[in-house]
PASE-218013 format. One record per residue (C-alpha): chain; x, z, y; residue number from 0. Coordinates in steps of 0.2 Angstrom, whole numbers. Each point is the difference from the previous one (the first is absolute). Layout:
BEGIN
<rec chaine="A" X="X" Z="Z" Y="Y" num="NUM"/>
...
//
This chain:
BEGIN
<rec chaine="A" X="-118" Z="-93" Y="78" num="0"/>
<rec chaine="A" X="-9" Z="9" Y="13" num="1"/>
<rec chaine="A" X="-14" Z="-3" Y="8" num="2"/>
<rec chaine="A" X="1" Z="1" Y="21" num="3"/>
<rec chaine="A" X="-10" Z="16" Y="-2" num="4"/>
<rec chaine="A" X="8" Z="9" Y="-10" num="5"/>
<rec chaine="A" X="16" Z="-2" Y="12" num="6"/>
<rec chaine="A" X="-10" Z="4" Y="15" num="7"/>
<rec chaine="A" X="-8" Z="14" Y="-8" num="8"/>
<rec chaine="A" X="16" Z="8" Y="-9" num="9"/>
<rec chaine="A" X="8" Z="-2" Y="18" num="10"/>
<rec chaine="A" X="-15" Z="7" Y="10" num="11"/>
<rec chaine="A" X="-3" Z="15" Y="-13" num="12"/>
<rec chaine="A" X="14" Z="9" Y="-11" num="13"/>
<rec chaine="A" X="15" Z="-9" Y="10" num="14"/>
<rec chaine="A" X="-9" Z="3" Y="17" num="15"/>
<rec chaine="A" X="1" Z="20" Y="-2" num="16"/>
<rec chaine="A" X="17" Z="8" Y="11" num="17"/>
<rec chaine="A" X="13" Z="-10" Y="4" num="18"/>
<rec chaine="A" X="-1" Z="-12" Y="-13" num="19"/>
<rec chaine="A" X="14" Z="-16" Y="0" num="20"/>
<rec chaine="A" X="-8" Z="-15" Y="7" num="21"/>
<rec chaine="A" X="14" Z="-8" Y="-10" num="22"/>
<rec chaine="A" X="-6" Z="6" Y="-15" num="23"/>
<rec chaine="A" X="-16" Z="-8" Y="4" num="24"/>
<rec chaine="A" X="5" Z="-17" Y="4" num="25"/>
<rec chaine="A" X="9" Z="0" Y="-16" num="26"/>
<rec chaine="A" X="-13" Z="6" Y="-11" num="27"/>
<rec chaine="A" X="-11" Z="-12" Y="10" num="28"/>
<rec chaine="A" X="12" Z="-15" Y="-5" num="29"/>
<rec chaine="A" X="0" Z="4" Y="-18" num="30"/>
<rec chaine="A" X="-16" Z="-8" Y="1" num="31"/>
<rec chaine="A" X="7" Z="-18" Y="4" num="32"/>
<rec chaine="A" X="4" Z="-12" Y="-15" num="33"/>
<rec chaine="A" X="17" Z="1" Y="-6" num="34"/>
<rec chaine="A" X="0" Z="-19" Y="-3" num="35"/>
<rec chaine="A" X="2" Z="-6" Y="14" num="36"/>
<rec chaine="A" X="18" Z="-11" Y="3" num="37"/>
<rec chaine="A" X="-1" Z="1" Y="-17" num="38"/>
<rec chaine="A" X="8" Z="19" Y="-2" num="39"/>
<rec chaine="A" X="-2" Z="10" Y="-13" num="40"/>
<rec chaine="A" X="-11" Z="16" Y="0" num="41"/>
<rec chaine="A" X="14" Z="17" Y="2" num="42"/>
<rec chaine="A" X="-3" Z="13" Y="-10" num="43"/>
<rec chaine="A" X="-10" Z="14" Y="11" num="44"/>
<rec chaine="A" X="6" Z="19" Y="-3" num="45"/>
<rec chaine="A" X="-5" Z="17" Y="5" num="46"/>
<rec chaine="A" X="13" Z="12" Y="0" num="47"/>
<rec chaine="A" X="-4" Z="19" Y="5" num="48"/>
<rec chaine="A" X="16" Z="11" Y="5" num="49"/>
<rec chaine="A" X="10" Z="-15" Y="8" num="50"/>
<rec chaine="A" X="10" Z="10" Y="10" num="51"/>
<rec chaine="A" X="5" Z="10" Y="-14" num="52"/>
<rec chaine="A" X="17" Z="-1" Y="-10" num="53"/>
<rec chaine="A" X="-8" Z="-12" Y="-14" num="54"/>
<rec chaine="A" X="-15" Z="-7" Y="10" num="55"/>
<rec chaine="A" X="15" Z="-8" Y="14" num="56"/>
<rec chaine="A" X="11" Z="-6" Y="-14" num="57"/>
<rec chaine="A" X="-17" Z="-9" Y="-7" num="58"/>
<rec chaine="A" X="-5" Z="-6" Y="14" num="59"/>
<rec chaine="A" X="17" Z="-10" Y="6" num="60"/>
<rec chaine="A" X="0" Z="-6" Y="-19" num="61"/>
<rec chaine="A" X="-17" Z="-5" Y="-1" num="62"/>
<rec chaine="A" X="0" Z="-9" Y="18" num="63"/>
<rec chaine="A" X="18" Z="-10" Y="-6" num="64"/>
<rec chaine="A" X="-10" Z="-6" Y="-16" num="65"/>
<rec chaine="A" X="-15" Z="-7" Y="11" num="66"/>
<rec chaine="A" X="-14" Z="14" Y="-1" num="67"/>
<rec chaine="A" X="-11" Z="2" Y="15" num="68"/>
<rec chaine="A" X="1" Z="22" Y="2" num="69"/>
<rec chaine="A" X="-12" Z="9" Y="8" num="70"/>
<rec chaine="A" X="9" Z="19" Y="2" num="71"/>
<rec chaine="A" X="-7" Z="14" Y="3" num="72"/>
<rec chaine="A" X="6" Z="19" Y="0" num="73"/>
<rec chaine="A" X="-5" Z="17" Y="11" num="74"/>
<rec chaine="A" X="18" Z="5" Y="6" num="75"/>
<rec chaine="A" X="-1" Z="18" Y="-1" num="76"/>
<rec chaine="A" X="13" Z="10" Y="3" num="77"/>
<rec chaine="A" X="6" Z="6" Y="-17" num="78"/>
<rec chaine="A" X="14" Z="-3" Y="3" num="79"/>
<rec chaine="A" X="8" Z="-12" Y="17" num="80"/>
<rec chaine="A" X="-13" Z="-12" Y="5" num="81"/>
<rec chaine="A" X="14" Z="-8" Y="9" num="82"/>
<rec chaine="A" X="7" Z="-5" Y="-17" num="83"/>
<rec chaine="A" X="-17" Z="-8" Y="-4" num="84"/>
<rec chaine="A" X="2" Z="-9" Y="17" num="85"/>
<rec chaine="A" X="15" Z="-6" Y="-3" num="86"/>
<rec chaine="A" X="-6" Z="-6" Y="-17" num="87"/>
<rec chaine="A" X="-11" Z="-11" Y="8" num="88"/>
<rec chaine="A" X="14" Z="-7" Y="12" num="89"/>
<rec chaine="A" X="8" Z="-4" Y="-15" num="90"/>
<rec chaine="A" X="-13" Z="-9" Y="-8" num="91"/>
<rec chaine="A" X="0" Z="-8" Y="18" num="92"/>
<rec chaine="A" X="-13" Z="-15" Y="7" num="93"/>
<rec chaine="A" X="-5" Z="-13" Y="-12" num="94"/>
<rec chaine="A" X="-15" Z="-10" Y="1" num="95"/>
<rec chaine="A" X="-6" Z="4" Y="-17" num="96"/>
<rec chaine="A" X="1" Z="20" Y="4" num="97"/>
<rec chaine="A" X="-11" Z="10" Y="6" num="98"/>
<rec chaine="A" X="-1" Z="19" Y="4" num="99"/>
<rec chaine="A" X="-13" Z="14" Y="4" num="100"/>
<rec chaine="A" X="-1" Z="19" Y="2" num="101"/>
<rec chaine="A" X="-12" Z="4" Y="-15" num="102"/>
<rec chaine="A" X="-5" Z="13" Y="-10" num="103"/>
<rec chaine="A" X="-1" Z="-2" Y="-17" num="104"/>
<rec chaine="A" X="-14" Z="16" Y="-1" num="105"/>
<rec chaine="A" X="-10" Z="-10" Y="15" num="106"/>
<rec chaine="A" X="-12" Z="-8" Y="-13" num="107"/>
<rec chaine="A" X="-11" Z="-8" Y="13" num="108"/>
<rec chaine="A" X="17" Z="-9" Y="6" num="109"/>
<rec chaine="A" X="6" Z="-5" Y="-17" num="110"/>
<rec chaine="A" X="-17" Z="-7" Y="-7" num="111"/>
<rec chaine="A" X="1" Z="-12" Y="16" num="112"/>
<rec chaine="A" X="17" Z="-5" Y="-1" num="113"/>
<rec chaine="A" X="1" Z="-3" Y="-19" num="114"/>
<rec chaine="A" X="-18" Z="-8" Y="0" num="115"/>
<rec chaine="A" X="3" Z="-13" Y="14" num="116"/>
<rec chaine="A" X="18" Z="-4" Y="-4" num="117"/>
<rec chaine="A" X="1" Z="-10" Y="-14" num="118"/>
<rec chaine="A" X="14" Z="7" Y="-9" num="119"/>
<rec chaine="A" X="6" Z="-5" Y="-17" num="120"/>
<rec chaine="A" X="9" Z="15" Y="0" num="121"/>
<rec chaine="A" X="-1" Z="18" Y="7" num="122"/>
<rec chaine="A" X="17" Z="12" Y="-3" num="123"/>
<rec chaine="A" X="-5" Z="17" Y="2" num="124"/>
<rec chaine="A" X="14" Z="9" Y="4" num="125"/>
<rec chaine="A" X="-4" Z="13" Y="13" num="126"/>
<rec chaine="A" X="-1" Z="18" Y="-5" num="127"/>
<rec chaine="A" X="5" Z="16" Y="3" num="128"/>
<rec chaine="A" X="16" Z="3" Y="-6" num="129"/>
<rec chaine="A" X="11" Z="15" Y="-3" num="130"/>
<rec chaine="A" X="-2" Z="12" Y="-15" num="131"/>
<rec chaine="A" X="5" Z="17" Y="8" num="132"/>
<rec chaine="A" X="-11" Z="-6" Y="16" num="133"/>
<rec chaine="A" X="-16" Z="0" Y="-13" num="134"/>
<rec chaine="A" X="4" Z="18" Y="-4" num="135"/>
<rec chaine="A" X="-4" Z="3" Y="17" num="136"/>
<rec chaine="A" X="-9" Z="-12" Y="9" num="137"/>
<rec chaine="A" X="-11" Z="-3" Y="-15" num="138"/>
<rec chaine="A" X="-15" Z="-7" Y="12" num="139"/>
<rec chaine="A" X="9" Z="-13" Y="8" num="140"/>
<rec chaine="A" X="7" Z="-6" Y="-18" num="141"/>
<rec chaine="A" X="-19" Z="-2" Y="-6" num="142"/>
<rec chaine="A" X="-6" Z="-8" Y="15" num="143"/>
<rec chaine="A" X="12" Z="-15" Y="-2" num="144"/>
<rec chaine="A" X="4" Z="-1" Y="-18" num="145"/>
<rec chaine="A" X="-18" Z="4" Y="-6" num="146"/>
<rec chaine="A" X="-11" Z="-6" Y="16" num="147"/>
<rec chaine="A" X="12" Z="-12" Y="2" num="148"/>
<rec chaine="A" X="-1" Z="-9" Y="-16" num="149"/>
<rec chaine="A" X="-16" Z="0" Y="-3" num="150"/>
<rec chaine="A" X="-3" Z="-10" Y="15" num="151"/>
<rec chaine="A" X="9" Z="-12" Y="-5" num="152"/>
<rec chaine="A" X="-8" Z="1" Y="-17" num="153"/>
<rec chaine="A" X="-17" Z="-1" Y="10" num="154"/>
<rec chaine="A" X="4" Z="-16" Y="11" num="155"/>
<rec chaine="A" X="10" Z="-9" Y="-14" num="156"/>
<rec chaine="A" X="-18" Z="-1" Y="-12" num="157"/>
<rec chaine="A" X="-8" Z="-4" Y="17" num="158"/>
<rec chaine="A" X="7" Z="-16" Y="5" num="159"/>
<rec chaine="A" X="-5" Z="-15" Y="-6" num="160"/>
<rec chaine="A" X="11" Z="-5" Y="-12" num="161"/>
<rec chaine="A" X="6" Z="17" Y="-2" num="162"/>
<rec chaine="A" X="21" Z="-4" Y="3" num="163"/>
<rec chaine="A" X="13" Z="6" Y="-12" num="164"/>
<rec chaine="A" X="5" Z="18" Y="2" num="165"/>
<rec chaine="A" X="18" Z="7" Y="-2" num="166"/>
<rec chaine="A" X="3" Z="17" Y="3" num="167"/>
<rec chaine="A" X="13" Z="13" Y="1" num="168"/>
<rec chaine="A" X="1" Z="16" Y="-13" num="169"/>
<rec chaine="A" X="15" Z="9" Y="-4" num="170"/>
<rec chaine="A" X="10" Z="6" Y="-12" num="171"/>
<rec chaine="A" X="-3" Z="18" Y="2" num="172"/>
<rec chaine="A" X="-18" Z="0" Y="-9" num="173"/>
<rec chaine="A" X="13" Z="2" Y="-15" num="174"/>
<rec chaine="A" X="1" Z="19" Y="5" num="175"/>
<rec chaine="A" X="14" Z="9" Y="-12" num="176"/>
<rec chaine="A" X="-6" Z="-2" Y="-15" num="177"/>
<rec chaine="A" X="1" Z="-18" Y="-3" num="178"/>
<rec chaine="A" X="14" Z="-6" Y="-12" num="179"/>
<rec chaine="A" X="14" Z="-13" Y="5" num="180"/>
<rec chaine="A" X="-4" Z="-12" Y="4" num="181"/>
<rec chaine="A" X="-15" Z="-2" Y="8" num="182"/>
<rec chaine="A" X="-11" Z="-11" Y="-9" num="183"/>
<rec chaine="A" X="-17" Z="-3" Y="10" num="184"/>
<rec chaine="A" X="-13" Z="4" Y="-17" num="185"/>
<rec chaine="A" X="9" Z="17" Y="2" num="186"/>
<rec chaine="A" X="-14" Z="14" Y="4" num="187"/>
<rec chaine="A" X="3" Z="5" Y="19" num="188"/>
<rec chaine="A" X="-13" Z="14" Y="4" num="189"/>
<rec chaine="A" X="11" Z="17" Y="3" num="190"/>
<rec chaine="A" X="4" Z="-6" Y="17" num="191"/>
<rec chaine="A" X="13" Z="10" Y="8" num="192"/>
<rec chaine="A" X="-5" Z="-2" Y="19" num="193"/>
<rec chaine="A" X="-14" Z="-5" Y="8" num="194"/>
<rec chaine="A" X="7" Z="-16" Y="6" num="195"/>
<rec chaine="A" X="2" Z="-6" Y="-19" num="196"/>
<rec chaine="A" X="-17" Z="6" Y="-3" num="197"/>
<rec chaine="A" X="-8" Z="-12" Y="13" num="198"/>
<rec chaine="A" X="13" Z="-13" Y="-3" num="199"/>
<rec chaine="A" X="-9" Z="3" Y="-20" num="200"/>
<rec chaine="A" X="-16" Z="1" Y="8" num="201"/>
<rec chaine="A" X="2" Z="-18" Y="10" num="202"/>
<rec chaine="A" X="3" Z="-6" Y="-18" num="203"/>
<rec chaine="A" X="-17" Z="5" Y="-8" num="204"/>
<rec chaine="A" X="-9" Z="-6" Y="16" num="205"/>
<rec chaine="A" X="5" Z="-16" Y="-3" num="206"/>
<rec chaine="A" X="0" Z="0" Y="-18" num="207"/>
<rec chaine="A" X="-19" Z="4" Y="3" num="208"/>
<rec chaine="A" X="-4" Z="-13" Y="14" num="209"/>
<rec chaine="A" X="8" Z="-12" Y="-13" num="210"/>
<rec chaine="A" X="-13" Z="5" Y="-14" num="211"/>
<rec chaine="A" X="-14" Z="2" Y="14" num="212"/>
<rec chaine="A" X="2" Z="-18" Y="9" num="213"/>
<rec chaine="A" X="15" Z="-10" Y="-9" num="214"/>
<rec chaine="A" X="14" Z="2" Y="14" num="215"/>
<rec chaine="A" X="16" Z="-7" Y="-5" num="216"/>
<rec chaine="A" X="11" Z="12" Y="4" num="217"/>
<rec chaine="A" X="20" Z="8" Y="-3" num="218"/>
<rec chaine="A" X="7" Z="14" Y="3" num="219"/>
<rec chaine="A" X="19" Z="4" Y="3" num="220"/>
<rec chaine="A" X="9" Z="13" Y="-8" num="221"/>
<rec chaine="A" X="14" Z="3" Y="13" num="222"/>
<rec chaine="A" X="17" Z="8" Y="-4" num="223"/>
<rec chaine="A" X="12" Z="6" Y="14" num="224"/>
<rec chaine="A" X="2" Z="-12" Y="12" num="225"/>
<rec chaine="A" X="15" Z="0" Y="11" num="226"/>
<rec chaine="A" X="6" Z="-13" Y="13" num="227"/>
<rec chaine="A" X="1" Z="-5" Y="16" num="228"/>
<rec chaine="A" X="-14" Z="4" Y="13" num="229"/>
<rec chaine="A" X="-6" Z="15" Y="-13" num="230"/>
<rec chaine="A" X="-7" Z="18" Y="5" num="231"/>
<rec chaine="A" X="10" Z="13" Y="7" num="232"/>
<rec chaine="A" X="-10" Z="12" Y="-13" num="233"/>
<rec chaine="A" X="10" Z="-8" Y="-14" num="234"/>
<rec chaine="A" X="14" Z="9" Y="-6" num="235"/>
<rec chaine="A" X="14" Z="-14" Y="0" num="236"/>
<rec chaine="A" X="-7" Z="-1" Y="19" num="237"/>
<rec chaine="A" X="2" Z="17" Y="3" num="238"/>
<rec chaine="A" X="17" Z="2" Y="-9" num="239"/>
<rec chaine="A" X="7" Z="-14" Y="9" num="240"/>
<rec chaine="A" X="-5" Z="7" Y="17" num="241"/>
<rec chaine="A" X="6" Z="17" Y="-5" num="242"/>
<rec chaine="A" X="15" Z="-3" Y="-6" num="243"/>
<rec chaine="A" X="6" Z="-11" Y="14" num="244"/>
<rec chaine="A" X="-3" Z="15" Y="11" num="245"/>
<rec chaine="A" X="8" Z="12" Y="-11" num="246"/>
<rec chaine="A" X="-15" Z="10" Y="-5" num="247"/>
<rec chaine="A" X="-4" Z="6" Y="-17" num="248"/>
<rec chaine="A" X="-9" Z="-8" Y="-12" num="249"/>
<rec chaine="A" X="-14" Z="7" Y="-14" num="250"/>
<rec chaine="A" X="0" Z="-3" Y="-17" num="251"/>
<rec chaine="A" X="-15" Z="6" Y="-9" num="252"/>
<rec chaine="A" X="0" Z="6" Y="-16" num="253"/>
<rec chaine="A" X="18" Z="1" Y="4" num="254"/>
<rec chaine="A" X="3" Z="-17" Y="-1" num="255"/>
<rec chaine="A" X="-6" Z="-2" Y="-18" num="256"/>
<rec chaine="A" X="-13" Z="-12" Y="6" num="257"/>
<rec chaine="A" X="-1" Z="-21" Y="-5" num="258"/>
<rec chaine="A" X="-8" Z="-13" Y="8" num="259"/>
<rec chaine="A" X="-2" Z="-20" Y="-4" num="260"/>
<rec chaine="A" X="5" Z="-6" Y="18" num="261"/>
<rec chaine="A" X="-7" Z="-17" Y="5" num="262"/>
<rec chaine="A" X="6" Z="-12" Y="12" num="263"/>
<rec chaine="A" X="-13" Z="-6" Y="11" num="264"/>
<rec chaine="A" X="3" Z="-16" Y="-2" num="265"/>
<rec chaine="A" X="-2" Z="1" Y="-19" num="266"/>
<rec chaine="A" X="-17" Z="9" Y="4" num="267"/>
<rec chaine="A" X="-5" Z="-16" Y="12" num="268"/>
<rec chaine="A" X="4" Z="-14" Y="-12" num="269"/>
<rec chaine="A" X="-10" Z="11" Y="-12" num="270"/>
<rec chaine="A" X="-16" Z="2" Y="14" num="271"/>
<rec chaine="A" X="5" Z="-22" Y="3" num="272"/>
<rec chaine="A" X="1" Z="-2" Y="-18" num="273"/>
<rec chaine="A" X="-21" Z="9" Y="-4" num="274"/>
<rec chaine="A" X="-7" Z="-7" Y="16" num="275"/>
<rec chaine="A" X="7" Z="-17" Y="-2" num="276"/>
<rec chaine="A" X="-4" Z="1" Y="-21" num="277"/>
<rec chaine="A" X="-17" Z="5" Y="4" num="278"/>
<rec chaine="A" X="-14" Z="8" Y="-11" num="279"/>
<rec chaine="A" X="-4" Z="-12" Y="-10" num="280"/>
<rec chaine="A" X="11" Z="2" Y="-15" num="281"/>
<rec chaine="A" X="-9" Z="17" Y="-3" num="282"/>
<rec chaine="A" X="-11" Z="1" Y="-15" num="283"/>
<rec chaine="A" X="-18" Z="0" Y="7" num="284"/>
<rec chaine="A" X="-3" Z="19" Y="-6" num="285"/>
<rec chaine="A" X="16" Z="5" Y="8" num="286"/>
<rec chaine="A" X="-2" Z="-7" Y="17" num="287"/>
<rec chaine="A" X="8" Z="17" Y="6" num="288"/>
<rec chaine="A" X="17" Z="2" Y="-4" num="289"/>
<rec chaine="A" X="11" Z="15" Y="4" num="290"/>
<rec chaine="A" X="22" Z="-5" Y="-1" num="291"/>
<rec chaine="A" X="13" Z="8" Y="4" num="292"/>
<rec chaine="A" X="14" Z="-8" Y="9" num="293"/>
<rec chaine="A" X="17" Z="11" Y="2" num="294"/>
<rec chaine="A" X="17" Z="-5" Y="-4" num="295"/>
<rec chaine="A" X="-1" Z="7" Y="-19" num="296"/>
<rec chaine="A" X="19" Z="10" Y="3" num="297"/>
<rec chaine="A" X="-5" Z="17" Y="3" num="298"/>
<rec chaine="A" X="18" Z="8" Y="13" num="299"/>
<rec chaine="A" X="2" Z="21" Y="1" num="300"/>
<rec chaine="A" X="0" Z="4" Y="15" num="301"/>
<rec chaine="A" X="17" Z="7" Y="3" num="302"/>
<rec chaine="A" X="6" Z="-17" Y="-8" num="303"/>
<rec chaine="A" X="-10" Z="-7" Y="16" num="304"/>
<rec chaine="A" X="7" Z="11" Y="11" num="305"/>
<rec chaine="A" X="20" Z="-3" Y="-5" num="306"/>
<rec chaine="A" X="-5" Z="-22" Y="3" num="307"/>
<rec chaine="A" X="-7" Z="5" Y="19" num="308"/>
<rec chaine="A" X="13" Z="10" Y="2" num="309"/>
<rec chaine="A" X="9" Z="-15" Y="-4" num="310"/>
<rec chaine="A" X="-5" Z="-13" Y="10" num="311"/>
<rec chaine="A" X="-1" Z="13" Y="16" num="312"/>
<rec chaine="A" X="15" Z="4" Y="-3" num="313"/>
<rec chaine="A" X="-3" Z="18" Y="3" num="314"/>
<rec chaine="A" X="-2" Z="16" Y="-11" num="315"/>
<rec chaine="A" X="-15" Z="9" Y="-1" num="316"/>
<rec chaine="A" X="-2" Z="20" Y="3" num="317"/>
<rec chaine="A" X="-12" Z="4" Y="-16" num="318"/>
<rec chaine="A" X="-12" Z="13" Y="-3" num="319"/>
<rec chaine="A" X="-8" Z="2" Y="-16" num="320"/>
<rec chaine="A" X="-17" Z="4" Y="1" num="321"/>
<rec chaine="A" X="-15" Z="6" Y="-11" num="322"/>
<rec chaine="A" X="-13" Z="-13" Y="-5" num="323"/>
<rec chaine="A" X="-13" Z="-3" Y="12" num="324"/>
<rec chaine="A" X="-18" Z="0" Y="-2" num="325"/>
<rec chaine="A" X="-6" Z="-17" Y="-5" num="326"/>
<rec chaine="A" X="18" Z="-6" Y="-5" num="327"/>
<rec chaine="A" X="0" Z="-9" Y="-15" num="328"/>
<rec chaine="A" X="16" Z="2" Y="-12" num="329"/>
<rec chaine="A" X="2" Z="-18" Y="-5" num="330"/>
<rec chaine="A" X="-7" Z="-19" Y="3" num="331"/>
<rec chaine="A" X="3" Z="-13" Y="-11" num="332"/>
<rec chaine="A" X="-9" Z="-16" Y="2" num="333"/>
<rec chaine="A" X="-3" Z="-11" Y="-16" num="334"/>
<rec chaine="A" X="-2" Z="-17" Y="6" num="335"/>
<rec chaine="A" X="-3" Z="-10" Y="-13" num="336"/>
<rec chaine="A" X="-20" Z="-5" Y="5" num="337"/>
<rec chaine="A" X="3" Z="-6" Y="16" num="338"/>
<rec chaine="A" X="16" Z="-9" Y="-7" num="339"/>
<rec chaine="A" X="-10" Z="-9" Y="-12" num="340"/>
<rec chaine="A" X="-16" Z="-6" Y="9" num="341"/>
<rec chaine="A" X="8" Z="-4" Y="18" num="342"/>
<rec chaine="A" X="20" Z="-1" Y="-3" num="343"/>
<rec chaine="A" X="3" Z="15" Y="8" num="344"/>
<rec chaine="A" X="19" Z="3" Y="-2" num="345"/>
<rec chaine="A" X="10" Z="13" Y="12" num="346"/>
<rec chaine="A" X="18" Z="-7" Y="4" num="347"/>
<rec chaine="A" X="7" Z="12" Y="13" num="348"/>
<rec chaine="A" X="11" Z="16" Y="-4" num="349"/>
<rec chaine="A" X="1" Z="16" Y="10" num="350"/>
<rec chaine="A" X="16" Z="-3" Y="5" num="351"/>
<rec chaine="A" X="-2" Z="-15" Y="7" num="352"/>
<rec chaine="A" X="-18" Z="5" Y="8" num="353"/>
<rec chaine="A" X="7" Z="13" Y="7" num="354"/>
<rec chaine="A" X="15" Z="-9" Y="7" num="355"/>
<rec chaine="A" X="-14" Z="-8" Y="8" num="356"/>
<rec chaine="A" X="-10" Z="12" Y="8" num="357"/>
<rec chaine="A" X="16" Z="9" Y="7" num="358"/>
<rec chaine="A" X="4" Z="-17" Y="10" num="359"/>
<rec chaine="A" X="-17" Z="0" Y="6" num="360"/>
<rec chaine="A" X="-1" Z="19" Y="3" num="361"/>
<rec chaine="A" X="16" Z="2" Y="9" num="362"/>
<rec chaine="A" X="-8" Z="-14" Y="13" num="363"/>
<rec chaine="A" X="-15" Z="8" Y="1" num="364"/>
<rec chaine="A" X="7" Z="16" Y="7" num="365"/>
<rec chaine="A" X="11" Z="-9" Y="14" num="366"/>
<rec chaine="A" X="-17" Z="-5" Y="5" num="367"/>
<rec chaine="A" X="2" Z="-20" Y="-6" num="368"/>
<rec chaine="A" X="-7" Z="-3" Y="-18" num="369"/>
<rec chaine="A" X="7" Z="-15" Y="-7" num="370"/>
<rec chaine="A" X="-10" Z="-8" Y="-11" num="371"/>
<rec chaine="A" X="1" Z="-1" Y="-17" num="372"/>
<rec chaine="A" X="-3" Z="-13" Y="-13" num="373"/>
<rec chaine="A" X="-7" Z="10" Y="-15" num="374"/>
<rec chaine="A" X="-8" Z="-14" Y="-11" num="375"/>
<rec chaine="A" X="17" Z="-7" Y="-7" num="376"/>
<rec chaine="A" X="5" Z="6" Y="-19" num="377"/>
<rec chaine="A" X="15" Z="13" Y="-1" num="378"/>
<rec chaine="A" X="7" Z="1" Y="-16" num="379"/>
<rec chaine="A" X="-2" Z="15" Y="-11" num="380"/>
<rec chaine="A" X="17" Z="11" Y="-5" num="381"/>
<rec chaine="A" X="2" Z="14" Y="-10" num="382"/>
<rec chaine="A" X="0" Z="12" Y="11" num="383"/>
<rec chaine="A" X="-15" Z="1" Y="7" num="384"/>
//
């Protein structure tokens, strides 16, 4: 619990710099009050960077339906439509147990603050940078968030007292091209094709080192494709959809000879539930960092991907097949079969049906009125996809 100083002094210090929430304060500050009272039983307290994000939204909503308190936090650049992050957050809409503020995750001074003062069990770290061509040419702004950014929350994780459990985001493009199918995570991953994979690598050893330095408990998530409602509008099914509702052409790189493991975000969030809510403590105590992927282990060509939206719009696409572009990788395949036996981890929707899905949603969302979508529900696998 915390002392009354500690509270005065987090809310007169590091929360007193700009415009900082006074909301955010008066929730830290009522962390501090016991959880026994009228006999209720102390909620789980999570961090969770990138909340307006595609997954860190889904998370959120999820985690705040099972009881956590959430504390989120993300810069909302413009990378792509901050009004998508926005609305995001409408989304995630008022609840008494959530939380918001405009943070950086490369602010270190910030981060120590928040994660030392507020008591999480958790921290999801699941802001970054995003965007493999965007590295090639905005490689500064890529290490600033993925590198900077990470190792402040490395920093303020060993800081606090305890030190909360730490989950963050990888991907599965650390694989580069010359990883055979499927990915297994003991495969070697150091001929990084892009700079983004390599600070997405990079993240990994830093915390493999703050693990052997100070004994954090950490995982790391090895994510695949994921598609679904609220996602990017840098994703190709994203960008496919839009453009072939308007009748523009699409590309397809290494003319269409390309697969990808699509994931349905709401398989990727009951994986996230299933590691925060497992815990740590089933780790053997000289592997408290452990790296999983998490994917839907049914790798789809891309033209095959193609001919299912096309599909469910209801529209034939214009194609244009394209050369391979630089820090494309040919193939990802995600071998499961770690997270599947320490946490459950079991993907149950199909692309066609999660597509099915997001084309609902996305035809909404371009008259203006996104209707929501409930993602957490199995759908069945079929054969095709």
């Amino acid at each position: 619990m915390w002392k009354e100083a500690a509270v005065v002094s987090m809310a007169a210090g590091v929360y007193g710099r700009g415009e900082r929430s006074g909301r955010l304060r008066l929730w830290l500050a009522a962390l501090s009050a016991p959880f026994e009272l009228a006999g209720k039983t102390r909620l789980p307290k999570t961090l969770i960077t990138g909340a307006a994000g595609f997954i860190g939204a889904h998370l959120s909503r999820e985690l705040l339906a099972r009881g956590h308190e959430i504390v989120g936090i993300d810069n909302l650049n413009d990378y792509y439509d901050p009004g998508l992050k926005h609305a995001r957050l409408e989304w995630i809409g008022s609840h008494p147990g959530f939380v918001f503020e405009r943070i950086d995750v490369a602010d270190p001074a910030l981060i120590c603050g928040l994660v030392q003062y507020g008591c999480f069990d958790t921290v999801v770290h699941l802001a970054a940078q995003a965007g493999v061509r965007y590295s090639l040419t905005n490689p500064l702004v890529t290490g600033q968030s993925n590198l900077i950014g990470h190792l402040n929350i490395l920093e303020a994780v060993r800081r606090a007292d305890p030190s909360p459990f730490l989950v963050y985001a990888s991907s599965s493009s650390v694989y580069g091209n010359n990883t055979p199918a499927p990915f297994r995570e003991d495969a070697p991953v150091d001929s990084p094709v892009s700079l983004y994979a390599a600070t997405k690598r990079a993240a990994e050893l830093m915390s493999e080192s703050y693990t052997n330095l100070f004994c954090l408990k950490q995982i790391g998530l090895r994510f695949f494709t994921v598609y679904g409602p609220w996602g990017r509008p840098d994703m190709a099914y994203w960008k496919f959809a839009s453009k072939i509702l308007r009748g523009d052409p699409i590309d397809l790189f290494n003319n269409g000879a390309l697969e990808r493991d699509f994931t349905w975000i709401g398989d990727i969030v009951d994986g996230i539930v299933k590691v925060v809510e497992g815990g740590p403590d089933h780790l053997p105590h000289s592997r408290s960092h452990r790296i999983y992927n998490i994917g839907n282990n049914n790798p789809v060509r891309l033209t095959d991907f193609v001919s299912i939206l096309e599909a469910r719009l209801g529209k034939q696409a214009s194609k244009r097949l394209v050369p391979m572009q630089p820090g494309d990788v040919y193939r990802t395949a995600a071998d499961i079969g770690a997270i599947r036996s320490d946490y459950g981890f079991e993907p149950s929707t199909s692309l066609r049906a999660g597509l099915g899905l997001f084309c609902d949603w996305f035809s909404t969302w371009t008259t203006g009125v996104a209707a929501p979508v409930e993602v957490g529900r199995p759908l069945k696998k079929d054969s095709a996809a």
